[in-house]
Every structure is written in C-alpha cells, then in structure tokens.
C-alpha positions in Angstrom: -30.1 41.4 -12.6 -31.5 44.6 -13.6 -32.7 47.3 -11.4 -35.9 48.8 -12.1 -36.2 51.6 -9.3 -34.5 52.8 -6.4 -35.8 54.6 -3.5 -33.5 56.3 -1.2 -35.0 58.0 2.1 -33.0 59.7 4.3 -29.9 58.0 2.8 -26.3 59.4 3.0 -26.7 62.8 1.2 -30.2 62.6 0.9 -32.3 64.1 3.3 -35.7 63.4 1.7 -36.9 60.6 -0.3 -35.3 60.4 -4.0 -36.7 57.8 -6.7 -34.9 56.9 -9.5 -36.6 55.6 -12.1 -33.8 52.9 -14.1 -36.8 51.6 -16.0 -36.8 54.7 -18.1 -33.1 54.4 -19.1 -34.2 51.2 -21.7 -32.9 47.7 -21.2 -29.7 47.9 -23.0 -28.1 46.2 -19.0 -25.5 49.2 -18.9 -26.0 51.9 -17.4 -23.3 54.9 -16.6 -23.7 57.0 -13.8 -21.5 60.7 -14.1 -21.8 63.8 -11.7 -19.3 66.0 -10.3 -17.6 64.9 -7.7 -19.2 64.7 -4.6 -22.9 64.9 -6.1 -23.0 61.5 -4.5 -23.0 59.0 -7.4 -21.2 56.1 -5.0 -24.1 56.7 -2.8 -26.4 55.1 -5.4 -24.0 52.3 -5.8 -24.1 52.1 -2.0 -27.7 52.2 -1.6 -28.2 49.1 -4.6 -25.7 47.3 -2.9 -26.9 48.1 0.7 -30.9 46.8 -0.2 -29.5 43.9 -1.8 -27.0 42.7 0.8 -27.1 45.1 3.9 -23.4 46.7 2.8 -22.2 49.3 0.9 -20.8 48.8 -2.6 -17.0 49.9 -1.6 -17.2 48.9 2.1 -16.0 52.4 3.1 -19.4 53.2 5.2 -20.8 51.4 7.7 -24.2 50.6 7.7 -24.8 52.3 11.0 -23.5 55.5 9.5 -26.4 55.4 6.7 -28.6 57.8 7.8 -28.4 61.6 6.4 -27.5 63.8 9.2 -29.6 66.7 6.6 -32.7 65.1 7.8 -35.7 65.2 9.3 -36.2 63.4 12.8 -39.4 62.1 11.7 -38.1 60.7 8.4 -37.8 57.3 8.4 -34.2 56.2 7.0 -34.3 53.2 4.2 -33.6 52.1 1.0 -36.4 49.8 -1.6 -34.8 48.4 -4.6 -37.0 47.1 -7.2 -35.2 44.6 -9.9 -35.4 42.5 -12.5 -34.1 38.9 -12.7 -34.7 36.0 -15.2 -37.8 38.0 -16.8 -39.1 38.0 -13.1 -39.5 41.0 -11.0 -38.6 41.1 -7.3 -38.6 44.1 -4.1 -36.2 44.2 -1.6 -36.4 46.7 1.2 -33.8 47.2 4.1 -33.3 49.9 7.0 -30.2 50.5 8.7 -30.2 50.8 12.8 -30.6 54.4 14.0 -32.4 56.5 16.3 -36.0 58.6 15.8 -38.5 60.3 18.2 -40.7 57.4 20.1 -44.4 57.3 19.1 -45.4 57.1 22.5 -44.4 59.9 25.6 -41.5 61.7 23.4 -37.8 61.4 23.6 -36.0 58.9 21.4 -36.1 55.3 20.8 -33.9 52.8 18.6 -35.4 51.7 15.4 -33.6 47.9 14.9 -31.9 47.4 11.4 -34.4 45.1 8.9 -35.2 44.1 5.6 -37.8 42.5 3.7 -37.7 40.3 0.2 -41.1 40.2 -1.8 -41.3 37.5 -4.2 -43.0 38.0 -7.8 -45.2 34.5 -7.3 -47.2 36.3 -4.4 -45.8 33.6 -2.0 -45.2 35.1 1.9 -42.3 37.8 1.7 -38.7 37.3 4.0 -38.5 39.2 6.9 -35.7 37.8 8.9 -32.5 39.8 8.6 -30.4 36.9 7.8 -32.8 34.7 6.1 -33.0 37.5 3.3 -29.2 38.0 3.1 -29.1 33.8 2.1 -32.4 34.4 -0.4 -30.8 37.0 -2.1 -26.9 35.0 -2.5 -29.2 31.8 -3.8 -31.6 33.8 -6.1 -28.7 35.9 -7.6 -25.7 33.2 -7.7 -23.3 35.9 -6.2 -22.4 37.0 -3.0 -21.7 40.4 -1.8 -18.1 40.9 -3.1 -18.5 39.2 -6.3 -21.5 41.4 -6.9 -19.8 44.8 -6.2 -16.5 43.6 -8.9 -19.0 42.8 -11.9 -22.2 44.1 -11.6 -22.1 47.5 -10.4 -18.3 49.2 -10.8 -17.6 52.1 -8.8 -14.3 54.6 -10.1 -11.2 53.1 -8.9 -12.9 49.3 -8.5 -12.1 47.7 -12.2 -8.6 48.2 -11.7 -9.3 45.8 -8.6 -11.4 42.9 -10.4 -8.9 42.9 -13.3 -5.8 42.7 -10.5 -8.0 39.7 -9.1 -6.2 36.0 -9.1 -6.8 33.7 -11.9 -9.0 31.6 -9.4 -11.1 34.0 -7.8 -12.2 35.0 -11.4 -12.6 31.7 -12.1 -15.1 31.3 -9.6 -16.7 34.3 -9.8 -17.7 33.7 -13.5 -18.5 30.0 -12.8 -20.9 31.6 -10.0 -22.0 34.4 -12.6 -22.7 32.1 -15.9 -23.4 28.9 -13.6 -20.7 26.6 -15.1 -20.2 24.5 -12.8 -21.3 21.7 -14.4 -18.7 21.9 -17.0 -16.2 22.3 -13.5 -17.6 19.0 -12.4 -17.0 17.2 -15.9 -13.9 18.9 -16.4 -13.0 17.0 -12.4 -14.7 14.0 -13.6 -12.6 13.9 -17.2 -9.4 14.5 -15.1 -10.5 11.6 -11.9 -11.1 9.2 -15.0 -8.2 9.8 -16.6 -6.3 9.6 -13.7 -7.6 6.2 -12.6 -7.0 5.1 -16.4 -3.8 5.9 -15.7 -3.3 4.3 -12.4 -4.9 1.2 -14.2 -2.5 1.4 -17.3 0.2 1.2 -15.1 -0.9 -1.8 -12.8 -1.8 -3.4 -15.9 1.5 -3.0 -17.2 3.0 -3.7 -13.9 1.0 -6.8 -14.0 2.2 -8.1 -17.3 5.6 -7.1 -16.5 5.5 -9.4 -13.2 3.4 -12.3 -15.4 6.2 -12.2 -18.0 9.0 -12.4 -15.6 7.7 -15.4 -14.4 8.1 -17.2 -17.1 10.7 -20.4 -17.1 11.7 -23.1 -19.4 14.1 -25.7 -19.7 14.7 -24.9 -23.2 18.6 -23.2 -23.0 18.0 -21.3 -26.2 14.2 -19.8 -25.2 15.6 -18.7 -22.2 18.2 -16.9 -23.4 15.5 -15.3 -25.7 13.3 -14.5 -22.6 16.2 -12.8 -20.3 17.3 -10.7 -23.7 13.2 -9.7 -23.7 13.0 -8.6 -20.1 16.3 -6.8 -20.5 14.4 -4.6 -22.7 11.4 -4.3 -20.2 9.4 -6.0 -22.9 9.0 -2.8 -24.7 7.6 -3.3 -28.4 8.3 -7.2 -28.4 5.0 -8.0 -26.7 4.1 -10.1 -29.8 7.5 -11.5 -30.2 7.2 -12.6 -26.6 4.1 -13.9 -26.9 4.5 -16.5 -30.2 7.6 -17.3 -28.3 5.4 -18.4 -25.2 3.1 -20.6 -27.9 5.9 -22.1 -29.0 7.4 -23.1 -25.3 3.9 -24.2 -24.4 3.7 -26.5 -27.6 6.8 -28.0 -26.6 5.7 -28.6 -22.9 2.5 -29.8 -24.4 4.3 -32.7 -26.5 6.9 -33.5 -23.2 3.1 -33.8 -21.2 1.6 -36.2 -23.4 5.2 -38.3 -23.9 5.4 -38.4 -19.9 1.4 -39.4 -19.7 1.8 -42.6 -22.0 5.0 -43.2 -19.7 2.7 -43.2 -16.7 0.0 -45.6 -18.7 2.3 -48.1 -19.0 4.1 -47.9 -15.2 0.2 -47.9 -14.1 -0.5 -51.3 -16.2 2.3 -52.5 -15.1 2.3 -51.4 -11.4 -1.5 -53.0 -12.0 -0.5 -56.6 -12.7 2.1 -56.6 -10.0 -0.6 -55.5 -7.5 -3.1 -58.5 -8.8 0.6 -60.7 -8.3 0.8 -59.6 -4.7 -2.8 -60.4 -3.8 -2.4 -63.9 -5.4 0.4 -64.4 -3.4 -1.0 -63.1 -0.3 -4.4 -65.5 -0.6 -1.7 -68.4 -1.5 -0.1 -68.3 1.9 -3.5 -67.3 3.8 -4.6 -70.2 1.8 -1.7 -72.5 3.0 -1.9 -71.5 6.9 -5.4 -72.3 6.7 -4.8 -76.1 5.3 -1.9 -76.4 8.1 -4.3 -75.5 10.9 -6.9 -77.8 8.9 -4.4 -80.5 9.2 -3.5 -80.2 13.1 -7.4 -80.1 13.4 -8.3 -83.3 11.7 -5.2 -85.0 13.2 -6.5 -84.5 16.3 -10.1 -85.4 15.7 -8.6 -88.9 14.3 -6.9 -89.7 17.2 -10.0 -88.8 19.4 -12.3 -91.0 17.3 -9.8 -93.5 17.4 -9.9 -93.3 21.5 -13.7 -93.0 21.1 -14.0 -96.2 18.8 -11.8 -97.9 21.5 -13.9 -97.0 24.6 -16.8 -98.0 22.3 -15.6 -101.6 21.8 -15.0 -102.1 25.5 -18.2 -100.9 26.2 -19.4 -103.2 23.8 -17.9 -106.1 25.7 -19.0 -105.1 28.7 -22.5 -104.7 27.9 -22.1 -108.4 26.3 -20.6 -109.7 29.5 -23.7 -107.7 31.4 -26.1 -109.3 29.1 -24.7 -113.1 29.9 -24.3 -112.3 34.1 -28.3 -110.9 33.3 -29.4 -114.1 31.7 -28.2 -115.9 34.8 -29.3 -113.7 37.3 -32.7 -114.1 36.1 -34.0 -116.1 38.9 -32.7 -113.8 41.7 -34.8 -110.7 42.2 -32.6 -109.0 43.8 -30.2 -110.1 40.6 -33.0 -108.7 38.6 -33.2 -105.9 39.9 -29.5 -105.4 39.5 -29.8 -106.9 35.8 -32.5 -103.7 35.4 -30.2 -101.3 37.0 -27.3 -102.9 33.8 -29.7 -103.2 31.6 -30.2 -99.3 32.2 -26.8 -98.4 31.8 -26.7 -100.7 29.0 -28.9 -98.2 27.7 -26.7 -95.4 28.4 -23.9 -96.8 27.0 -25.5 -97.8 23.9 -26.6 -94.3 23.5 -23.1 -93.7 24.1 -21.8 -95.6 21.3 -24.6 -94.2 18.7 -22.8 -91.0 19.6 -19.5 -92.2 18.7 -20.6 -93.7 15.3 -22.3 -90.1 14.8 -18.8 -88.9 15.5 -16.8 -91.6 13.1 -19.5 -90.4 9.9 -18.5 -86.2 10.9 -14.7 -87.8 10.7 -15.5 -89.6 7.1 -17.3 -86.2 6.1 -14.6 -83.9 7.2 -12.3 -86.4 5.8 -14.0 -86.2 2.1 -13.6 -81.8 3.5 -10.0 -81.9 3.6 -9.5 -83.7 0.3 -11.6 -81.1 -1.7 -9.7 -78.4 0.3 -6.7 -79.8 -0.8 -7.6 -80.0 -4.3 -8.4 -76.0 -4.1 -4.7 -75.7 -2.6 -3.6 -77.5 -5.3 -5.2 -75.1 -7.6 -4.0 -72.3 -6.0 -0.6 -73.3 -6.4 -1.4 -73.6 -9.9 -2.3 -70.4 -10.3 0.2 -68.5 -8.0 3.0 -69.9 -10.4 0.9 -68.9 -13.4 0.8 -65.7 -11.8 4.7 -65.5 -11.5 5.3 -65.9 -15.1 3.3 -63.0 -16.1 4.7 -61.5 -13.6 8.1 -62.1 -15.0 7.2 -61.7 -18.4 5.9 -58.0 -17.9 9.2 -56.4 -16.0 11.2 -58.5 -19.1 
C-alpha cells in the first residue's frame, strides 16, 4: 500500500483543512516524516491509520477526541485517504463522532462517526461502518495492529515490532507476503510425515508380531528363530526370511509324504467299505430267503389241504352224479338233482381254483430255486470279498 494523498480537516492540530500531496515525494515506498517536536508528525500517522481502520496509529487517542478544539464550529471534522494498492487506486473517507451547529433552528446536534470505501472498478462504494473496517482487513491482508508495526512506524514503535514473539512475526509476514500456502505445505509435509511414521512403525510392529509367530518342529530352526527375535530381528530380516524358505520346504516335503499316506489309508479304507456293503446285502440277502422259506412252507401245506378238500369234493360230486342218474324219474328228485348239479358247479369252479393255486405253487417253486441259486452266488462272492479283504490289511 502506498498513499497518494491525505486530507486532514479539522483533525487534531489542524484547525483547517491540510492536503498532503505523498504523490509528489516519488514512488521509492519510504517515506520519512521529521518536524520538531510537537509540529504534529504522529498526527499524520494517526490520521492514515484512522481513514484506514477508524484508530489511531499508537492507540494513545481516542477516536472521539479527534476533532481540533482550534476549529471552526462549522468545519466539518474528517480525514480522506487516497492510496495505492496492487497498481490500483482506492479512497477511503472516515469522520469521527462529534458535535456541530444543527442545519435546522440552531443549537447543536451530534454528527454520527462514518466512513466510506470507493473502489477503483466504479462498482457501488461501502458505507457501513463495520462493513468497511472488514473491506479494508481483506483488501490489504493486515489488520489494524499489524499495519501500525510494518507499514507506518511511529518513534519509539520499532523497538516494539522487533521485541515481538517469533510467532506473531511469523504471522504478520505470512499475512504481509501471503505465504500461507507454503504454511499449509509445510503442515501437510509434517501430517505426511507423521502418518509415514505412524505407518513405519505399525508396519514394523506388524512384522515383528508375524515373525514371532512363527513355529517349527525343527529343534535346530527354532533355536535359530528364538536367537532372531532376541535381537528384535534387527538387520537379519533376510537371514530370517531364507531361514522361513527353508522351514517351509521342509513342511512342504512332510505334506506331500503325509498326503500319499492318506492315498493309501483312503484305498484301503475304500475296499473295506465295498467289504462291508457285501456283507451287509449277504445277510439282507439271507433273511430274505428264510422268510421265503417260511412262506412257501406254508403255501405247500395249504395247497396240500386245498388238493385234499379238492379230492373229496370230487367224490362227492361223483356220488351226486350217481344219486342224480337215479333220481331222474322223480321231479321232485330232479329238482334236487338241479339244485346238486348247481353246486356241482360251484364246486367244480372250486376245484379249477385250486389247480390255479397248485401251478402258482410249481411257479413259486421254480421262484425259490432261482433265488437260491442267487444266494448261492452271493455266498460266493462274500467269501471272495473276504480274501481281498484280508489280502489288503496283510
């Protein structure tokens, strides 16, 4: 920032209205004010400050106490400050409070403190009080305090910025040269570096914990691995590692020995299981002949009552057949004979049923004989079966 001109009316010392002109002091950006004292240099330094901020530059006067008590009553108290910023020119005008003859039926009225911030772009100016006090902090990068210790120093004030803490300088220059993007990568570098740290360490504490856990049943690798962890692993990562091939080789080799083990318990285990079902249909087998048996026993001996009834139905129907011949003449014999000759009939039908029955016994018969053929073969093969059987746990 650059000030270009100041106009001071009715401001501290000055009764009138004074204009300086900084324009015509050249752009070198330093500009050294000298006077005797109390020819009231600070008050130019107050009066940048106060346009700029609504404050004085040492915060000694009050902003109420601004207006000259040398002037007039109808001279209107403020200060217009006309700078330059980024190759841009801008114009700030405040007033303090104080108190001037009314415009209307005399005495005096209160004129309220205000201030006013014209832009260079021609866009509508800031008139609100406290709306130009943030303007001005955003458009200049510096608030009121850090302005007064770099840009304008008063006698007696750079003792006080150099006496300032490490930080607060810090700050004021990242605020002056706008550095805070190196701030935020310098808080980026040192969060990254951090959590590269933090995830060195869990890596390492991860490795640690893996290696730890590693077992054999090798006595002389495990000695190895208790001498490695003694040493926290430190610079014998490779060592450790080759030494891990080598236990995993081994456990590799013991795998594939225990695997053609378990082939030949499976093939064996196998056959057994095909011995056991053998066995098992062998004695389903033989239940199922016994009960065939106790069936067809039984169906014999009821044929062979059957057959019997049959034969002395047969005689009785021949003995019918001779009392019908002589009952011939006899109707009411007749009609007897034709009530035998009925149940003749019947009992003939009777007895084609039990010659039905005696060819399903000769057919079941012919039945049991091929069944026990198949039992014969099973038999066969069950004792076939049992001298694999031995022969494979020999």
């Amino acid at each position: 920032m650059r000030p270009l001109k100041l106009v001071m009316s009715a401001f501290g010392p000055y009764a009138g209205q004074t204009v300086i002109d900084f324009s015509k002091l050249g752009e070198q950006g330093l500009y050294l004010i000298t006077g005797d004292t109390g020819a009231g240099k600070t008050v130019i330094f107050d009066a940048v400050s106060y346009a700029l901020y609504g404050q004085t530059s040492g915060g000694v006067r009050d902003a109420n106490m601004l207006r000259s008590q040398y002037a007039d009553a109808d001279t209107p108290t403020f200060v217009e400050l006309e700078f330059s910023f980024r190759g841009k020119c801008y114009r700030v005008k405040r007033n303090p409070e104080y108190r001037r003859p009314a415009k209307r039926g005399g005495g005096m009225t209160k004129e309220k403190a205000g201030a006013e911030l014209y832009y260079p772009d021609g866009r509508v100016p800031v008139t609100r009080m406290s709306d130009v006090d943030k303007s001005i902090v955003e458009l200049l990068g510096l608030n009121h305090k850090q302005f007064t210790q770099i840009t304008m120093i008063a006698q007696g004030q750079f003792r006080k910025f150099l006496d300032t803490n490490t930080d607060e300088r810090s700050k004021i220059f990242r605020d002056l040269f706008h550095t805070y993007f190196f701030q935020q990568l310098q808080d980026r570098l040192k969060q990254d570096a951090a959590a590269k740290r933090n995830e060195f360490a869990e890596q390492q504490r991860r490795s640690e914990q893996a290696l730890n856990g590693i077992s054999c049943i090798y006595p002389v690798y495990t000695e190895q691995l208790q001498s490695f962890a003694l040493r926290h692993y430190e610079g014998c990562v490779e060592e450790v590692l080759a030494l891990v091939d080598t236990i995993i080789t081994l456990d590799e080799k013991e795998q594939q020995q225990v695997a053609a083990a378990e082939a030949v318990v499976t093939k064996n285990l196998t056959a057994l299981q095909d011995s056991l079902s053998a066995i098992d249909k062998k004695q389903q087998l033989e239940k199922y002949m016994q009960t065939t048996e106790v069936r067809i026993a039984g169906m014999q001996k009821q044929l062979e009552q059957e057959a019997a009834a049959a034969v002395q139905r047969q005689e009785s129907l021949q003995k019918l057949e001779a009392e019908f011949s002589e009952a011939q003449k006899d109707e009411v014999e007749l009609a007897q004979m034709q009530t035998e000759r009925q149940q003749l009939a019947a009992r003939q039908r009777e007895l084609q049923q039990l010659q039905e029955m005696q060819q399903r016994y000769q057919r079941q018969e012919v039945a049991l004989l091929q069944k026990r053929q198949e039992y014969k073969q099973a038999c066969d093969n069950f004792n076939h079966l049992n001298e694999l059987s031995d022969a494979c746990f020999d």
